[in-house]
C-alpha positions as CSV (number, residue, x, y, z in Angstrom):
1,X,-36.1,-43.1,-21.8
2,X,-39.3,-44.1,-21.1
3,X,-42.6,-44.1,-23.1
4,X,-46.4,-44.9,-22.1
5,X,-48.2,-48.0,-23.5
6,X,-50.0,-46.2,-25.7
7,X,-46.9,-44.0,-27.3
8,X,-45.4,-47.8,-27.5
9,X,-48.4,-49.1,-29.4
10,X,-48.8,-46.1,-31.9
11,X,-45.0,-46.4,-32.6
12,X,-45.4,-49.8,-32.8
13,X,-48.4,-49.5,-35.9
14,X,-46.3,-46.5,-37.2
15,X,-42.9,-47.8,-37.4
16,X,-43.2,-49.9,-40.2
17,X,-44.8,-47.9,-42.8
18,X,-42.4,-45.3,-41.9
19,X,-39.7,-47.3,-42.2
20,X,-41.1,-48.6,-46.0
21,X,-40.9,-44.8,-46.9
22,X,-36.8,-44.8,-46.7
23,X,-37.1,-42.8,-42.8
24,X,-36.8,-43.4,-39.3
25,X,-39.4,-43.1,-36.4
26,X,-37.4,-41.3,-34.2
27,X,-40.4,-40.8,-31.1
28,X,-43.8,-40.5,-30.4
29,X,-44.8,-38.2,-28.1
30,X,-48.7,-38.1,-26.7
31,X,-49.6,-34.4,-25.6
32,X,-52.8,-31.8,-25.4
33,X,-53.5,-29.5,-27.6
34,X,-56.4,-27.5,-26.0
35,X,-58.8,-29.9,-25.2
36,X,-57.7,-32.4,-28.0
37,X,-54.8,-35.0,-27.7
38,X,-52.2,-34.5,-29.7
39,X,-49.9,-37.5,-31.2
40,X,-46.3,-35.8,-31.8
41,X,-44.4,-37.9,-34.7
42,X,-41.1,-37.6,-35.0
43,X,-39.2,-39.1,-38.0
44,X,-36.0,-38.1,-40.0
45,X,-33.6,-39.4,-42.8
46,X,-31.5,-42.1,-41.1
47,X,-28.4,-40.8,-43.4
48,X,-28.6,-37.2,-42.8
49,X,-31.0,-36.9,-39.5
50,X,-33.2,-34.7,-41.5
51,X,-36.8,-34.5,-43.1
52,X,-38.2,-32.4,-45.7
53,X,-41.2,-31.0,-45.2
54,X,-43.0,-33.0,-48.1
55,X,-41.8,-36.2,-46.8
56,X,-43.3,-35.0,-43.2
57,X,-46.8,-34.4,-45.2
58,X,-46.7,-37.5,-47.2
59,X,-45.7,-39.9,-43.2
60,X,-48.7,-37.6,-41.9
61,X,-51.2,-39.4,-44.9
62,X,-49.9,-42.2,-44.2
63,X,-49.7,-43.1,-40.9
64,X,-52.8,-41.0,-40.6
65,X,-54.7,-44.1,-42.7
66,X,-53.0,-46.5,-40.3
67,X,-54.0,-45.0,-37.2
68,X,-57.7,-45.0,-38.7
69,X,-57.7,-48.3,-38.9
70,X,-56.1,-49.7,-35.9
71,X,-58.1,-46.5,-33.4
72,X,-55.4,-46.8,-30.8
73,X,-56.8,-43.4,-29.3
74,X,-60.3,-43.7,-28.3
75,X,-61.3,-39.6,-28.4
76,X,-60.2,-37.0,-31.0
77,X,-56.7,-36.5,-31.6
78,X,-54.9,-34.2,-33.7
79,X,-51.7,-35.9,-35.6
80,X,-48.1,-34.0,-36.1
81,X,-45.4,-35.2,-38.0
82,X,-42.1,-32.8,-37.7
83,X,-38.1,-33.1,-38.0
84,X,-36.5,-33.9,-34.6
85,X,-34.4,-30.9,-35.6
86,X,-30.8,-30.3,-34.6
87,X,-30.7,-29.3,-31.4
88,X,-33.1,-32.5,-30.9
89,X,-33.9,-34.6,-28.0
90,X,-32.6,-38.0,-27.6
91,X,-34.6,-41.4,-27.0
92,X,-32.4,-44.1,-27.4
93,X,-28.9,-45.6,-27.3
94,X,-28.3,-45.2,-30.4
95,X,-29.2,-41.4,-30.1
96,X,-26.2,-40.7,-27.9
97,X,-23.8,-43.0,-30.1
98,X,-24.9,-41.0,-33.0
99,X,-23.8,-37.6,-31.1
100,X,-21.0,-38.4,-29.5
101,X,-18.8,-35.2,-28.5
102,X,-22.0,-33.3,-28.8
103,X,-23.0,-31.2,-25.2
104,X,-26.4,-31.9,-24.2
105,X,-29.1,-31.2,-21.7
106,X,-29.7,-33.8,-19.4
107,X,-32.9,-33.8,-16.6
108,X,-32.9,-37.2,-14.2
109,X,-36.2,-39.0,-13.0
110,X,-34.0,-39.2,-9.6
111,X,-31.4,-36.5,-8.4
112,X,-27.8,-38.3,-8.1
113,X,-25.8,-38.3,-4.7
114,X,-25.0,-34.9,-4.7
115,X,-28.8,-33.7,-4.8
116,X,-28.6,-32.4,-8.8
117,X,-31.2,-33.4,-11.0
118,X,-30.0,-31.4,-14.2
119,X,-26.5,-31.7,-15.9
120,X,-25.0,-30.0,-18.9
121,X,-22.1,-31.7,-20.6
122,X,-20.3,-33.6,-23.4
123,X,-21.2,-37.2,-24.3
124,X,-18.4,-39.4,-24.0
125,X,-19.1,-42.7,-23.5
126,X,-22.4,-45.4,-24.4
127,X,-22.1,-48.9,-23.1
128,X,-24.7,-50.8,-23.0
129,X,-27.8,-48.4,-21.0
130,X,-24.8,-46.3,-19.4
131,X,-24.4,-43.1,-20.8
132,X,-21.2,-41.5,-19.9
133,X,-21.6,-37.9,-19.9
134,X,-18.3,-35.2,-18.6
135,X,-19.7,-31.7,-16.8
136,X,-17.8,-29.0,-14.4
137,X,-14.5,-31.7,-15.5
138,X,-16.7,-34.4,-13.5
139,X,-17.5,-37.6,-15.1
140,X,-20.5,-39.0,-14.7
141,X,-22.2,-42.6,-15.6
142,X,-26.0,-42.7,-16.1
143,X,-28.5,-45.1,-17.0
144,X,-30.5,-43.8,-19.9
145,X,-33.9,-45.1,-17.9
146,X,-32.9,-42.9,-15.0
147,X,-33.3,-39.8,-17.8
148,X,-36.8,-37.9,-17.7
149,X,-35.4,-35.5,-20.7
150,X,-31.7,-35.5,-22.9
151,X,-31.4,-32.2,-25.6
152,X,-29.0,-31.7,-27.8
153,X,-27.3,-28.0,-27.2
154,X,-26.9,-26.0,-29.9
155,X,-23.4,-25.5,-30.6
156,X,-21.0,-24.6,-33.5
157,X,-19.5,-28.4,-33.4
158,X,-23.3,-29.5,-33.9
159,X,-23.5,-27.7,-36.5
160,X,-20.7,-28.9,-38.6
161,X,-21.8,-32.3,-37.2
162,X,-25.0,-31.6,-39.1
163,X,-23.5,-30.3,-41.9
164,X,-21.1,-33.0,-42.6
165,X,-23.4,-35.7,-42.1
166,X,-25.9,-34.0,-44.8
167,X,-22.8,-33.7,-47.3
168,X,-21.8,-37.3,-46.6
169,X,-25.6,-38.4,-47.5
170,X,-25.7,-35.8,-50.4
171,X,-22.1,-37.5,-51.7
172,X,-23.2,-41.1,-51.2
173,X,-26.9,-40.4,-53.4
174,X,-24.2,-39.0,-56.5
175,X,-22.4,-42.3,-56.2
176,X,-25.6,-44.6,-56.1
């Protein structure tokens, strides 16, 4: 899915740092909060797909310094730093491979042939850009740059997804 130049250049100033902490940048996001803009940071733990909320504060500092220095914005902002959570949207590729099975939300930039711009169903496929999503029993193929908006839905299977991915993490940091 697509982002603006400047949510490209602030993830691009951000990434690194974040990644030096041990997380992922999952998205940036620009938005308005009142009359100030708001930069939207969304990292997690690229083991368990979470974030605590200390390690959101101490990204925040952080990136915070970095966006200080490089003054991307050129008027006030107001930074937030926050868990994609479970039931989170997807960006990338890798998003849908890492949720496969999982139903989401999907919203298109374009409706398909038969006129519908929203679909709900079960990931089931990613090659290459083509996301291969089944809804109503109907399989459908779609280009993740033809997506405006892709949720995760919260289900009982996400949640054991979720689960078992934290105890797999927790498991592995015993061993190391």
């Amino acid at each position: 899915m697509k982002q603006s130049m400047l949510e490209n250049r602030i993830g691009q100033i951000i990434r690194p740092a974040i990644e030096d902490m041990g997380y992922r940048l999952v998205t940036v996001q620009m938005g308005q909060d009142g009359s100030m803009a708001l930069v939207q940071v969304m990292a997690e733990n690229p083991e368990t797909g979470l974030i605590s909320l200390d390690a959101c504060a101490s990204i925040s500092r952080e990136i915070s310094a970095l966006l200080d220095v490089e003054d991307p914005l050129d008027h006030a902002y107001r930074l937030e730093v926050s868990s994609p959570g479970i039931d989170r949207m997807l960006f990338t590729t890798g998003d849908f491979l890492n949720y496969l099975d999982q139903d989401v939300k999907i919203e298109l930039s374009m409706p398909l042939e038969n006129d519908q711009k929203k679909l709900r169903g079960k990931i089931t496929n990613v090659d290459g850009n083509d996301i291969t999503i089944v809804s109503d029993g109907q399989e459908y193929v779609i280009d993740i740059d033809a997506m405006s908006k892709a949720k995760l839905v919260l289900t009982d299977d996400l949640l054991k997804h979720a689960k078992a991915k934290k105890e797999a993490a927790d498991a592995k940091a015993l061993k190391d």
